[in-house]
MIDOKOL-34883 format. One record per atom (N, C-alpha, C): atom name; x, y, z. Coordinates in steps of 0.2 Angstrom, whole numbers. Each point is the difference from the previous one (the first is absolute). Layout:
R_a_x_y_z
R_CA_X_Y_Z
...
***
This chain:
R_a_x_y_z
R_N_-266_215_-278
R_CA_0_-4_6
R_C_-7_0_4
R_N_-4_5_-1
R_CA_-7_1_4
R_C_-4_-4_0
R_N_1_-4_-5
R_CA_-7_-7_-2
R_C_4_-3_4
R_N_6_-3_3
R_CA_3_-5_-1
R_C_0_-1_8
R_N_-3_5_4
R_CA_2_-2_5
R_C_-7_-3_5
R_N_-6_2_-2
R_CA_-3_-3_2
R_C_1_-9_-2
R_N_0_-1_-4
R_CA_2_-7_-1
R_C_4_-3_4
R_N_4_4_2
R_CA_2_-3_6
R_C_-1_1_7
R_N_-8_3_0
R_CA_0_2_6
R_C_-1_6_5
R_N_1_4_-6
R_CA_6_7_5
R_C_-8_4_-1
R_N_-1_3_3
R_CA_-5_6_-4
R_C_2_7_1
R_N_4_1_6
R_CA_3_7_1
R_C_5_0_1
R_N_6_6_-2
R_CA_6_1_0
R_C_3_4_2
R_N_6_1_5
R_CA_2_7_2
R_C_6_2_-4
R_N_-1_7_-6
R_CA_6_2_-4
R_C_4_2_6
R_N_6_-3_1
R_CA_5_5_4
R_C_6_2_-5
R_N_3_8_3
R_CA_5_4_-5
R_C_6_-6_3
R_N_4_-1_-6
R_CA_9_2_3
R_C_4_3_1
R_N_3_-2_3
R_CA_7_5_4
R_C_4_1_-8
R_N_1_9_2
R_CA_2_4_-5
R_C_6_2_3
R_N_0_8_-3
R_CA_6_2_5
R_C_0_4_6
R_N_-7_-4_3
R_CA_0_3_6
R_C_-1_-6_7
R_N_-1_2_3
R_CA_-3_-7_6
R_C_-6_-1_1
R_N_-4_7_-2
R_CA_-8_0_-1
R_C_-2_-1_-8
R_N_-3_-6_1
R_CA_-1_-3_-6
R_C_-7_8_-4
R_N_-4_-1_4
R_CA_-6_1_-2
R_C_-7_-3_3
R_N_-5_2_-2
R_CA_-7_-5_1
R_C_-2_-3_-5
R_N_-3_-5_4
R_CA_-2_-8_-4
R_C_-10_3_-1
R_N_1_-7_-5
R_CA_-8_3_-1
R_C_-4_-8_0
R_N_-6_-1_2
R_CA_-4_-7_0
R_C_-4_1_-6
R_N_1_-5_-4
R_CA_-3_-2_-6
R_C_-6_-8_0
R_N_-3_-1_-4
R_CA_-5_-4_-2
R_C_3_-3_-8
R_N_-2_-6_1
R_CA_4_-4_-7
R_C_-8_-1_-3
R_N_-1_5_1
R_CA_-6_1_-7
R_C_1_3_-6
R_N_1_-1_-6
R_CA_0_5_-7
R_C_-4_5_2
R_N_-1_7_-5
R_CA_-6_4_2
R_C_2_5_5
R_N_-5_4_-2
R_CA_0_6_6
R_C_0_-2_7
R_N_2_3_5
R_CA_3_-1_9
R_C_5_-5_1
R_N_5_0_-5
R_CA_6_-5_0
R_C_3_4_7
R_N_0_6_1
R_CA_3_3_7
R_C_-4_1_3
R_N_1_-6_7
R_CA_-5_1_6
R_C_1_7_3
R_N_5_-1_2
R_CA_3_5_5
R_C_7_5_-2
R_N_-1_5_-2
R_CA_5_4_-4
R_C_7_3_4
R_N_-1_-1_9
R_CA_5_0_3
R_C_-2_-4_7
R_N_6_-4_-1
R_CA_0_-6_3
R_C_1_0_11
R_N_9_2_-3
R_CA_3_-2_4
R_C_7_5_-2
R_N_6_2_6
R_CA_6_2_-3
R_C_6_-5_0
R_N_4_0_-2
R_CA_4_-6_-3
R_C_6_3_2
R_N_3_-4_5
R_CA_10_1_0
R_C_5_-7_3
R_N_5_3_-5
R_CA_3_-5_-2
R_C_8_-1_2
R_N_1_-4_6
R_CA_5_0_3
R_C_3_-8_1
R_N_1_0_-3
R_CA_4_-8_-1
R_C_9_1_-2
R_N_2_-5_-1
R_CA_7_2_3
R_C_2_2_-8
R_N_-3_0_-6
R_CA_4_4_-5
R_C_-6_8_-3
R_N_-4_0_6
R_CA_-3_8_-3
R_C_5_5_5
R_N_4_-2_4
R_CA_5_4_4
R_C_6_5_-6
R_N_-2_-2_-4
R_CA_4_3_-5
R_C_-1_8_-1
R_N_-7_0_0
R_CA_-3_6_-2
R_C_1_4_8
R_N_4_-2_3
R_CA_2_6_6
R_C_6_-4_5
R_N_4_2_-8
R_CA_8_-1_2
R_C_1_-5_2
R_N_-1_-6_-1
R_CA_2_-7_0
R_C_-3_-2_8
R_N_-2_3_4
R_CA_-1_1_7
R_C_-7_-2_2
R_N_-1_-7_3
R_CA_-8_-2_4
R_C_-1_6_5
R_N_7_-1_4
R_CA_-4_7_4
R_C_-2_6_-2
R_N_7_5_-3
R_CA_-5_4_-3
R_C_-5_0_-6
R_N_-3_-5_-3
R_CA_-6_-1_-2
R_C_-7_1_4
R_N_2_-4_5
R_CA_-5_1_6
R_C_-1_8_1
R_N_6_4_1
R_CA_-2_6_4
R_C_-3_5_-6
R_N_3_-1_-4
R_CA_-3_3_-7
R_C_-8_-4_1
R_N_-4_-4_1
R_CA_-4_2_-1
R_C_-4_2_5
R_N_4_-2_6
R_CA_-4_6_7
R_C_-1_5_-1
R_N_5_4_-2
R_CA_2_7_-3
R_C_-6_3_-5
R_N_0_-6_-6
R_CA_-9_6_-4
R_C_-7_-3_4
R_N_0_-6_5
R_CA_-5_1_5
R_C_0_7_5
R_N_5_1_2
R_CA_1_6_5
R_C_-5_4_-4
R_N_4_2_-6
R_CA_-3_5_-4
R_C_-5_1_0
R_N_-3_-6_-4
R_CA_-7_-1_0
R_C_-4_2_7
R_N_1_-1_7
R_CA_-2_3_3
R_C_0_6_4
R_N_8_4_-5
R_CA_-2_8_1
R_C_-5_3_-4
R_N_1_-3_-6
R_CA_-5_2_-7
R_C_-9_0_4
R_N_-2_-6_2
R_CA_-5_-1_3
R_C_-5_5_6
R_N_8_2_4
R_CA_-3_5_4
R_C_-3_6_-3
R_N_4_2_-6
R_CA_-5_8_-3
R_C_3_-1_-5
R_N_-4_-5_-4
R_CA_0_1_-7
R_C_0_8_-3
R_N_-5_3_1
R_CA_0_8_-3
R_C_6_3_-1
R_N_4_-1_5
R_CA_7_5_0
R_C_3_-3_-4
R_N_-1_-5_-3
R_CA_4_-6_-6
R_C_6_5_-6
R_N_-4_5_-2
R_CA_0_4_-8
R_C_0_7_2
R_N_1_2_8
R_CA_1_7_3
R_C_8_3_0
R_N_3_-7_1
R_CA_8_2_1
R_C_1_1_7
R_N_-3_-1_5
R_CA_-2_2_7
R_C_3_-5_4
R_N_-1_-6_-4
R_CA_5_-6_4
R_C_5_-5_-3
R_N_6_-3_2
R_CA_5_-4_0
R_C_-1_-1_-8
R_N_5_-2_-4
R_CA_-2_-1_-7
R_C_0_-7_1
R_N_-4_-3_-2
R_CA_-1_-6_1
R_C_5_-6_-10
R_N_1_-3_3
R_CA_4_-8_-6
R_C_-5_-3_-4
R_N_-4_-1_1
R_CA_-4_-2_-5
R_C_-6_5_-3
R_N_-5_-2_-4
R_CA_-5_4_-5
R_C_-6_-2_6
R_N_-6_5_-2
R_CA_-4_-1_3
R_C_-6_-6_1
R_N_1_-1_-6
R_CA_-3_-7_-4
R_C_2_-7_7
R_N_5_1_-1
R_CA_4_-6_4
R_C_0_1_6
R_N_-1_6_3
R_CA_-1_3_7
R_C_-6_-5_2
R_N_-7_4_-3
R_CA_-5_-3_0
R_C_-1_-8_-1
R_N_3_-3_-5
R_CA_-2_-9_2
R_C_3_-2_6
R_N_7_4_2
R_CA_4_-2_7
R_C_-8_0_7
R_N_-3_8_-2
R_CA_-2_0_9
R_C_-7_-4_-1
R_N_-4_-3_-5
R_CA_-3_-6_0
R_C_2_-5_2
R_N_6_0_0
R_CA_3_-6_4
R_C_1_0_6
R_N_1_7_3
R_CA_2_2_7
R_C_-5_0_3
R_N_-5_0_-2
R_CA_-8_0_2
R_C_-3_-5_0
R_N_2_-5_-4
R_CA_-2_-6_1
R_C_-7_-2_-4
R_N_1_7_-7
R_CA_-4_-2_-6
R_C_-1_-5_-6
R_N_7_-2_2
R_CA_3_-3_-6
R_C_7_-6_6
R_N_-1_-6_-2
R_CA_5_-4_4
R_C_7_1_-2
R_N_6_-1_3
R_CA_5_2_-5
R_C_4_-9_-1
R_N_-1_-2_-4
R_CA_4_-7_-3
R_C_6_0_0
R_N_5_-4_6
R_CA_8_1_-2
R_C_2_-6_-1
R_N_4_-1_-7
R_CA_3_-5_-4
R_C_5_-3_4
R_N_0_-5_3
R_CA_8_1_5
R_C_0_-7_3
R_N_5_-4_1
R_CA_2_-7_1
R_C_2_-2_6
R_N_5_2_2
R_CA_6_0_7
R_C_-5_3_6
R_N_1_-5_4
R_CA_-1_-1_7
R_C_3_8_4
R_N_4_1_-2
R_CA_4_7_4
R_C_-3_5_-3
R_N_-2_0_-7
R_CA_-3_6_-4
R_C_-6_1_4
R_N_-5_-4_1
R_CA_-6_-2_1
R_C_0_3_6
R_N_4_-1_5
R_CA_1_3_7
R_C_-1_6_0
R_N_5_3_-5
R_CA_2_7_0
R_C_-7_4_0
R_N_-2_-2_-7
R_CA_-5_4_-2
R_C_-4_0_4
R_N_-4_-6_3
R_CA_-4_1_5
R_C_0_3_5
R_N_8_1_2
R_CA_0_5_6
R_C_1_7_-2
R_N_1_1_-6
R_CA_1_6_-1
R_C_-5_3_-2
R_N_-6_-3_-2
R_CA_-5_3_-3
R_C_-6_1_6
R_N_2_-2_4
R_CA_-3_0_5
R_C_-3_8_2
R_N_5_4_1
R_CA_-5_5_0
R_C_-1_5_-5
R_N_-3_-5_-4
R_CA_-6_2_-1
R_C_-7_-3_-1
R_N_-4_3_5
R_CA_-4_-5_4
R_C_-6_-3_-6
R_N_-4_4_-3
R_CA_-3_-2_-5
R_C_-1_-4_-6
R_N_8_0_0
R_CA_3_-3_-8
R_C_-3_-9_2
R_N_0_-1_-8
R_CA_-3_-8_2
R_C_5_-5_-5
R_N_5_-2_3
R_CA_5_-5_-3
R_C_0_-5_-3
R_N_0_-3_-7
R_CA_1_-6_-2
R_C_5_-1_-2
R_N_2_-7_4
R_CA_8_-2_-6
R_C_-1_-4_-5
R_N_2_0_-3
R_CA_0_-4_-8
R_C_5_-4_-2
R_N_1_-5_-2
R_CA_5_-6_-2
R_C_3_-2_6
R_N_3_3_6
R_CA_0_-2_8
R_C_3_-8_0
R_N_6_-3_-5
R_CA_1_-5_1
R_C_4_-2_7
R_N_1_3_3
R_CA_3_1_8
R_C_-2_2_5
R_N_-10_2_-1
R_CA_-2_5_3
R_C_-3_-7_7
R_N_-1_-7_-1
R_CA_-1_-5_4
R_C_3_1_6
R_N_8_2_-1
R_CA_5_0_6
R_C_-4_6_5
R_N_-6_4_-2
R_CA_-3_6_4
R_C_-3_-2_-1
R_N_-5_-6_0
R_CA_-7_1_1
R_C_-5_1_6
R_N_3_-1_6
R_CA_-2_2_7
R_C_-2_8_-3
R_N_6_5_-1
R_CA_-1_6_1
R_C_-5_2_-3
R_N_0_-1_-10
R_CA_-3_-2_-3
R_C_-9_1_2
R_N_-1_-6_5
R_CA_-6_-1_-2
R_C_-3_6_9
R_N_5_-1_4
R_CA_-1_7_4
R_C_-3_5_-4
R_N_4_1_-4
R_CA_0_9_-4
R_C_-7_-1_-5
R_N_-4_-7_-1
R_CA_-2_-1_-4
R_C_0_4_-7
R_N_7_-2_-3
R_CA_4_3_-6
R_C_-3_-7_-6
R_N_-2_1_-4
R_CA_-1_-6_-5
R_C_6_-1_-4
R_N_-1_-8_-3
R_CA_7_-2_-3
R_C_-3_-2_-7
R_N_4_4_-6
R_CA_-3_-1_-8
R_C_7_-5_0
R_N_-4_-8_-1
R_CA_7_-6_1
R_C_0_-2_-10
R_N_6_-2_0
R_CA_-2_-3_-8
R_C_2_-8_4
R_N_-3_-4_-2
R_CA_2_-7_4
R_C_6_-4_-3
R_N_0_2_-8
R_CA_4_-5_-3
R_C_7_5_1
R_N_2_6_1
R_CA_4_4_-2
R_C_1_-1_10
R_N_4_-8_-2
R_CA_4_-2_7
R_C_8_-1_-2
R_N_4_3_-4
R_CA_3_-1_-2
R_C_8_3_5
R_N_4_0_3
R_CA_6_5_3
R_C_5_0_-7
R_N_-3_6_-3
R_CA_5_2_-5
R_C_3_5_2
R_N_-1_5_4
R_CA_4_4_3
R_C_2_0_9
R_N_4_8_1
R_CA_1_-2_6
R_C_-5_1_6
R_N_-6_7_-6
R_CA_-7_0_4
R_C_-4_-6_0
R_N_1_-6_-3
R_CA_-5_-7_0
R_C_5_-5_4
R_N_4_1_4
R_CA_2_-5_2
R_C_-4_-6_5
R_N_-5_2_2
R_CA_-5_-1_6
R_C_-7_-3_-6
R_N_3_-2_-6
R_CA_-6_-4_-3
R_C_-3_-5_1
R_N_-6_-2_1
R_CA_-2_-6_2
R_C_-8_0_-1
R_N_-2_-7_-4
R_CA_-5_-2_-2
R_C_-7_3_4
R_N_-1_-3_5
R_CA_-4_-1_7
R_C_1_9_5
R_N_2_6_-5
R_CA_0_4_4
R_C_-8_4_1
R_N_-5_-2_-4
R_CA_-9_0_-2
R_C_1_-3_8
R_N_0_-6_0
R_CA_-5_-3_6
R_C_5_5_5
R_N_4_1_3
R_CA_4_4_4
R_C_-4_5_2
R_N_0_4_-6
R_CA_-2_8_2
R_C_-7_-1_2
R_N_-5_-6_-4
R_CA_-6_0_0
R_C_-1_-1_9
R_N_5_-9_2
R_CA_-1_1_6
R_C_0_4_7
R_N_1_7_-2
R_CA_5_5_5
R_C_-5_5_0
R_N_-7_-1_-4
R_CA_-5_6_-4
R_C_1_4_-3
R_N_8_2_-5
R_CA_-2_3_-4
R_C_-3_2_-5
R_N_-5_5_-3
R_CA_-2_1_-7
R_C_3_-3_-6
R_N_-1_-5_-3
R_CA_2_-3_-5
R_C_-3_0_-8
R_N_5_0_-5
R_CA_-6_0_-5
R_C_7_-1_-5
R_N_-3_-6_-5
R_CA_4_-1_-7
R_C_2_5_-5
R_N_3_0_-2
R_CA_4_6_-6
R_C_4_-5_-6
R_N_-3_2_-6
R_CA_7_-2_-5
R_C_0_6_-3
R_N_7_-2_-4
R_CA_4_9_-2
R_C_0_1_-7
R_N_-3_-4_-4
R_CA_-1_1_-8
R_C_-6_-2_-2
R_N_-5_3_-3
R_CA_-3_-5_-1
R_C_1_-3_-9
R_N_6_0_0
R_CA_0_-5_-8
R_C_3_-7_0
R_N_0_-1_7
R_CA_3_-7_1
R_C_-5_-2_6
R_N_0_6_6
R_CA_-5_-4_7
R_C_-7_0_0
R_N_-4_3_-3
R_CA_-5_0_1
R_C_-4_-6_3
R_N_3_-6_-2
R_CA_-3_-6_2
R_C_5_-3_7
R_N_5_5_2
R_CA_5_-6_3
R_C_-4_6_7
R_N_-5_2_0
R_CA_-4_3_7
R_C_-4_-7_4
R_N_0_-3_-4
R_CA_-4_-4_1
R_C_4_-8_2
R_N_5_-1_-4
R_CA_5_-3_2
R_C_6_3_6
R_N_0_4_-1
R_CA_4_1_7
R_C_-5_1_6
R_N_-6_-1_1
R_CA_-4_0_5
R_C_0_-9_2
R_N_0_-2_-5
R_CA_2_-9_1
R_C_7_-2_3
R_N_5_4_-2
R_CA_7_-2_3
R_C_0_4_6
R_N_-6_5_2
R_CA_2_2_8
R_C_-4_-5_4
R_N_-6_-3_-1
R_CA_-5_-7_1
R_C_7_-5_1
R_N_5_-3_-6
R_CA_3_-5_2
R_C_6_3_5
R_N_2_5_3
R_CA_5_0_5
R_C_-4_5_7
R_N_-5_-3_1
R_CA_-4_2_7
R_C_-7_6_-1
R_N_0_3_-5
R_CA_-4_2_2
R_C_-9_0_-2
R_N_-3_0_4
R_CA_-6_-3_-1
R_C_-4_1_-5
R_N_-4_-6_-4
R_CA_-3_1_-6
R_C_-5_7_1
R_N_-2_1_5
R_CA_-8_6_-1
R_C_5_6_0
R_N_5_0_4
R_CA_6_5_2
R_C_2_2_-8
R_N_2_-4_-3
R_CA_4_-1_-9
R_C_-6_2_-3
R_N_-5_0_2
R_CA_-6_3_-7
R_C_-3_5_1
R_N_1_5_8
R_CA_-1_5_2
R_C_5_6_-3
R_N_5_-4_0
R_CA_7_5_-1
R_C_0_1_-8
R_N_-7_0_-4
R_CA_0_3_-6
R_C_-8_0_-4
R_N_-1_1_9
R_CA_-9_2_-2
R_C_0_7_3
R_N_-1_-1_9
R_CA_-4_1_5
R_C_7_5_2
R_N_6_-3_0
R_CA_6_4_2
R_C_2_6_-3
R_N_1_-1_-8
R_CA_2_6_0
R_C_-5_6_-2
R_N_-7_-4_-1
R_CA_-6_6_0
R_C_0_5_7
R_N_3_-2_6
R_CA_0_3_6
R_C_6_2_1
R_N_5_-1_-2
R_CA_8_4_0
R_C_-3_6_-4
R_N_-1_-1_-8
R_CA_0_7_-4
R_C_-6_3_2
R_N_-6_-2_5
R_CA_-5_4_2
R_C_-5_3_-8
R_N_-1_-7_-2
R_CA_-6_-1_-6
R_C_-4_-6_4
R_N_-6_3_-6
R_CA_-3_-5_1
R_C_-2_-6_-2
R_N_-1_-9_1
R_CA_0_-2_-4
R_C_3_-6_4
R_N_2_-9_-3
R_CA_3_-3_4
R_C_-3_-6_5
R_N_-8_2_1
R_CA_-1_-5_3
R_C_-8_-2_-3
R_N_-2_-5_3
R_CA_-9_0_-4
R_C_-3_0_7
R_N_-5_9_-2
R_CA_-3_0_6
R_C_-6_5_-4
R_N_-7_1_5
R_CA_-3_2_-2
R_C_4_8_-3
R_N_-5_5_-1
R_CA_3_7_-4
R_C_8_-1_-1
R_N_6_-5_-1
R_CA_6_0_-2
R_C_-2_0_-8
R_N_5_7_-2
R_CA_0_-2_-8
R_C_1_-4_-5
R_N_-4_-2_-4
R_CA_2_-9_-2
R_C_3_-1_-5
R_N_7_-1_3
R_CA_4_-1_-4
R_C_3_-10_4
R_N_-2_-5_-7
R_CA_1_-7_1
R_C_1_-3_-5
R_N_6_-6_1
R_CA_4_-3_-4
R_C_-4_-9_3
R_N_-1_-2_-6
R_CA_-4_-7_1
R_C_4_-5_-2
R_N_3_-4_2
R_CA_7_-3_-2
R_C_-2_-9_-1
R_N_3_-4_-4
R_CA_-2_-8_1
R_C_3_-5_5
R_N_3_5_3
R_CA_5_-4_6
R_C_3_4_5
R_N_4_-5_5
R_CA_3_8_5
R_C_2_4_-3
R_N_2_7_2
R_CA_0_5_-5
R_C_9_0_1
R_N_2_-2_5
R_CA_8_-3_1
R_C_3_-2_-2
R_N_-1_-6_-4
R_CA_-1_-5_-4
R_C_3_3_-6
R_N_6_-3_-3
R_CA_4_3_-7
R_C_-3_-3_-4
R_N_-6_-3_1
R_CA_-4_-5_-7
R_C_-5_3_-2
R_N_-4_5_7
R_CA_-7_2_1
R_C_2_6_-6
R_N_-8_4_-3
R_CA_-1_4_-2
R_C_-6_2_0
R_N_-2_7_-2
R_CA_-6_3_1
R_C_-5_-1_-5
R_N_-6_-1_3
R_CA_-5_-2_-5
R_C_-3_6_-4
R_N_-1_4_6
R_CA_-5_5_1
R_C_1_7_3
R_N_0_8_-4
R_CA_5_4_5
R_C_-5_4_0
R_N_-2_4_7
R_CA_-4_7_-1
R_C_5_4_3
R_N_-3_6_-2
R_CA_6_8_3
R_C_-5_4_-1
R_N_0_3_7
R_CA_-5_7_1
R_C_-6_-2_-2
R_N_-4_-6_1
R_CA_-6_-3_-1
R_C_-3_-4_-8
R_N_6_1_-5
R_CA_1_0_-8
R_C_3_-7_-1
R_N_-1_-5_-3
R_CA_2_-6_0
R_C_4_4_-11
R_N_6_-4_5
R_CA_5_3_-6
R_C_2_-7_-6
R_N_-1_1_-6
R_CA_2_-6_-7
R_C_7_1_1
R_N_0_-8_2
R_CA_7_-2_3
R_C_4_-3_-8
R_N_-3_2_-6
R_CA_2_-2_-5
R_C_6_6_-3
R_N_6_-5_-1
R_CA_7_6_-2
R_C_1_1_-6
R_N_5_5_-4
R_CA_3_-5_-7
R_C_7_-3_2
R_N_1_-3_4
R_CA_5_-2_2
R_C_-3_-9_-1
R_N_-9_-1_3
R_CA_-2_-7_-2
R_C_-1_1_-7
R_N_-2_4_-2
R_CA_-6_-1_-6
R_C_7_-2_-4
R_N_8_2_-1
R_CA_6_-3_-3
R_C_2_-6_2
R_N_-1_-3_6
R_CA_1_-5_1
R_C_-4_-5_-3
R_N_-5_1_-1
R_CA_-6_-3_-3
R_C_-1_-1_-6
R_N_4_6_-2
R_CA_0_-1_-6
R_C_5_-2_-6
R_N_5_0_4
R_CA_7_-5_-3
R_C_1_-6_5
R_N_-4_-2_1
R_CA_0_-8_6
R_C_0_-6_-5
R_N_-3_3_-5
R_CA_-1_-7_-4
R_C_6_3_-6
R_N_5_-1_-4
R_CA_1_3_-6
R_C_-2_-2_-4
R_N_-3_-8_-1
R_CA_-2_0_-4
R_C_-5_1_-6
R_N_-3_3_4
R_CA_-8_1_0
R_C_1_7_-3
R_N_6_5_-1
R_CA_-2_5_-2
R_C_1_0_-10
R_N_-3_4_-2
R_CA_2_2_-6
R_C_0_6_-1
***
């Protein structure tokens, strides 16, 4: 899939873990849709947790205490933090988790590492905002947030950024009951950090680009919709990259029409200053079974 995505545009990616059998997924890593050596920009990303209404499983069927359970290995984390040394002396409290995990937790306490919570419902979103609260450092991003709209005032006070998938407006559940097309221009209006997200890339890679046109056709403004997959999320994940400006690293998509546009495509891809062969074997079989008759 690494050739495939420039072709449509994309030049960087964020691998994010899934929900296992815990609520702390793990950390995400940013990549480059180049073949070849430095495919991993960035080898730790971000920390990942995953609270939606069917990860409650992995702590007894319970949103609540899922939530407490993850305040609980933050605590941790920030007894751990006070004198790591005494960790492996036996001098203090036995600690629930491994040290490994200690450590990705207090970059996040520290505000090393952003922590990304996967989470939809408008109550959820409350919660954790207030519950995270003290802790001053941590730098919160929600992700998938399709009821995160109904908070956007708080939202864009706390300036908390929203990882939005546009097309995934769907109320399949009773965390999405609150779906709605026009929730991009809402949040955008209210100032929160914004930035486009799809969730596979073997079917979306292209629909970042089309779901930036279905946030244009219910309110929200074209420069707004092509920010929110340049400029937006290069400044939510604190990379570089996203806009054309002097010393910005030159990463550019040269496209033969709007780039919105479910017609337009890319003419021309650079990434990290390398102008990338947009040629796949995905064309080269197209091309080459387009005619049948012609083969022998």
């Amino acid at each position: 899939m690494i050739p495939v995505a420039p072709n449509d545009g994309v030049t960087h990616g964020v691998i994010v873990p899934s929900a296992g059998d815990a609520n702390f997924a793990g950390e995400s890593a940013m990549v480059r849709f180049v073949q070849g050596d430095g495919f991993v920009k960035t080898p730790s990303l971000a920390q990942h947790l995953y609270l939606r209404e069917w990860n409650r499983k992995v702590a007894g069927g319970s949103r609540g205490n899922a939530l407490q359970m993850v305040l609980a290995d933050l605590d941790e984390a920030v007894r751990y933090a006070r004198d790591q040394k005494q960790y492996n002396t036996s001098k203090l409290r036995a600690f629930s988790m491994e040290e490994r995990d200690l450590k990705a937790l207090v970059r996040v306490i520290k505000g090393q590492r952003p922590l990304v919570v996967h989470v939809d419902r408008a109550a959820d979103i409350r919660k954790i905002v207030d519950s995270l609260a003290r802790f001053p450092d941590l730098r919160l991003i929600i992700s998938g947030g399709v009821e995160a709209w109904r908070l956007a005032p708080l939202l864009a006070e706390k300036k908390i950024p929203v990882l939005l998938n546009v097309l995934d407006n769907v109320p399949e559940s009773f965390d999405r009951l609150g779906a709605r097309l026009d929730a991009a221009a809402i949040l955008d209006r209210a100032g929160v950090p914004l930035a486009f997200m799809s969730t596979t890339p073997y079917s979306e890679f292209r629909s970042l680009t089309q779901a930036a046109g279905v946030a244009v056709a219910n309110g929200l403004p074209w420069e707004r919709a092509l920010r929110a997959i340049t400029a937006g999320p290069a400044e939510i994940w604190g990379i570089e990259g996203g806009r054309l400006a002097v010393g910005e690293v030159a990463n550019l998509v040269l496209w033969d029409g709007d780039p919105i546009e479910i017609t337009s495509a890319p003419t021309a891809v650079m990434i990290d200053g390398e102008w990338v062969n947009l040629e796949t074997r995905q064309q080269k079989l197209s091309e080459r079974y387009r005619d049948l008759l012609n083969l022998k």
